[in-house]
N, C-alpha and C positions, 0 to 999 in steps of 0.2 A: 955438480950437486954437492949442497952441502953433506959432509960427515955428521949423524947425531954426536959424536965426543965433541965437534966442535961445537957442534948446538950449545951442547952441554957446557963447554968452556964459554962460550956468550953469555948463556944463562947464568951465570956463578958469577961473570964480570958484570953485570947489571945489579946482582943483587950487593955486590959490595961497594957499589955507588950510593952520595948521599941524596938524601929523599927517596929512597929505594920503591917506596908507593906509589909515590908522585911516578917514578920514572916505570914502572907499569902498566898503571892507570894511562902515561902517556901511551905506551909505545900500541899497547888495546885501543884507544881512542884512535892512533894513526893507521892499525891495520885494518880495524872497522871500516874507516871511514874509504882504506883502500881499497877495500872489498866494496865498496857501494853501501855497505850497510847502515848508512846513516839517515836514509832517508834526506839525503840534500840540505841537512843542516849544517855541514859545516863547508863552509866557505873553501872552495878552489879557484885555482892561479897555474897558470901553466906557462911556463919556461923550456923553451928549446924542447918542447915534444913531450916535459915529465910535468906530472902534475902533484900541486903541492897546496898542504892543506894549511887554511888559519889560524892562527893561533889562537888569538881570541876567541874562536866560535868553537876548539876543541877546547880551551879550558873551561868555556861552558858547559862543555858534558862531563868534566872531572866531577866526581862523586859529590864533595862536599865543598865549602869555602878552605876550609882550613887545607885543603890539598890546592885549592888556585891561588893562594897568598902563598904558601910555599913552592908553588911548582918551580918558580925562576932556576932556584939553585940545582934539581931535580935536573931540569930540563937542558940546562948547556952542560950539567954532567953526561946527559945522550949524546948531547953534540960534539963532547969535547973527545966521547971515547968511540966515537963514529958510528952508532946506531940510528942517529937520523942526520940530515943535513936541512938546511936553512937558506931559505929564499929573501930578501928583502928588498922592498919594493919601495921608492917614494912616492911623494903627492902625484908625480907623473906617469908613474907606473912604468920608472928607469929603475932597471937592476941597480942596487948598490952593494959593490964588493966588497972586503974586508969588514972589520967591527964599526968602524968610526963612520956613527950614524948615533942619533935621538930616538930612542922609543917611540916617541913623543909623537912622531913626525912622520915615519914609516909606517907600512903594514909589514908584520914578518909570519912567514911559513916555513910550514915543516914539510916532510916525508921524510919516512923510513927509505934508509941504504940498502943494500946489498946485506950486509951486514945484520940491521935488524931487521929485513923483511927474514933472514934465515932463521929465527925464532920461529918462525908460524909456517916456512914451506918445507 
């Protein structure tokens, strides 16, 4: 179980990340949607037993545009500082590892870690 001081230390490392809204409004969007509460609108993908949500269909439920034209920078700051993790899928629906991949060309998904599901349990 997590400790609230680490809570706390999580909480304080998110908020001095950039796009700090964006990366909010994410991390809400991805426990929502973990909780079932989304009413099925945002798109799952399951890997090895864990289920992980869409990206495009979560930054559909971001607030405004101006937070889903900023979310990019927002959102691989979660990634970078391990509050959520990242699935990426080709046309085949083959895992592809590492970065070196096209937008373009993939689907990519989220869920929350370890890490940021301790924000909310």
């Amino acid at each position: 179980m997590v400790k609230f001081e680490q809570r706390i230390t999580f909480l304080s490392e998110v908020a001095e990340l950039p796009r700090q809204s964006v990366c909010f409004q994410f991390l809400i969007l991805l426990y929502i949607s973990h909780q079932g509460l989304d009413n099925g609108v945002v798109v799952r993908a399951e890997s090895e037993g864990v289920c992980f949500y869409e990206s495009v269909s979560l930054r559909e439920g971001m607030a405004n545009m101006r937070s889903v034209s900023n979310a990019h920078k927002g959102i691989h700051a979660l990634y970078d500082a391990g509050f959520i993790e990242r699935l990426v899928l080709d046309q085949n629906n083959q895992r592809i590892a590492g970065d070196k991949f096209s937008r373009n060309s993939v689907k990519i998904y989220w869920r929350l870690t370890v890490k940021g599901l301790s924000l909310f349990r």
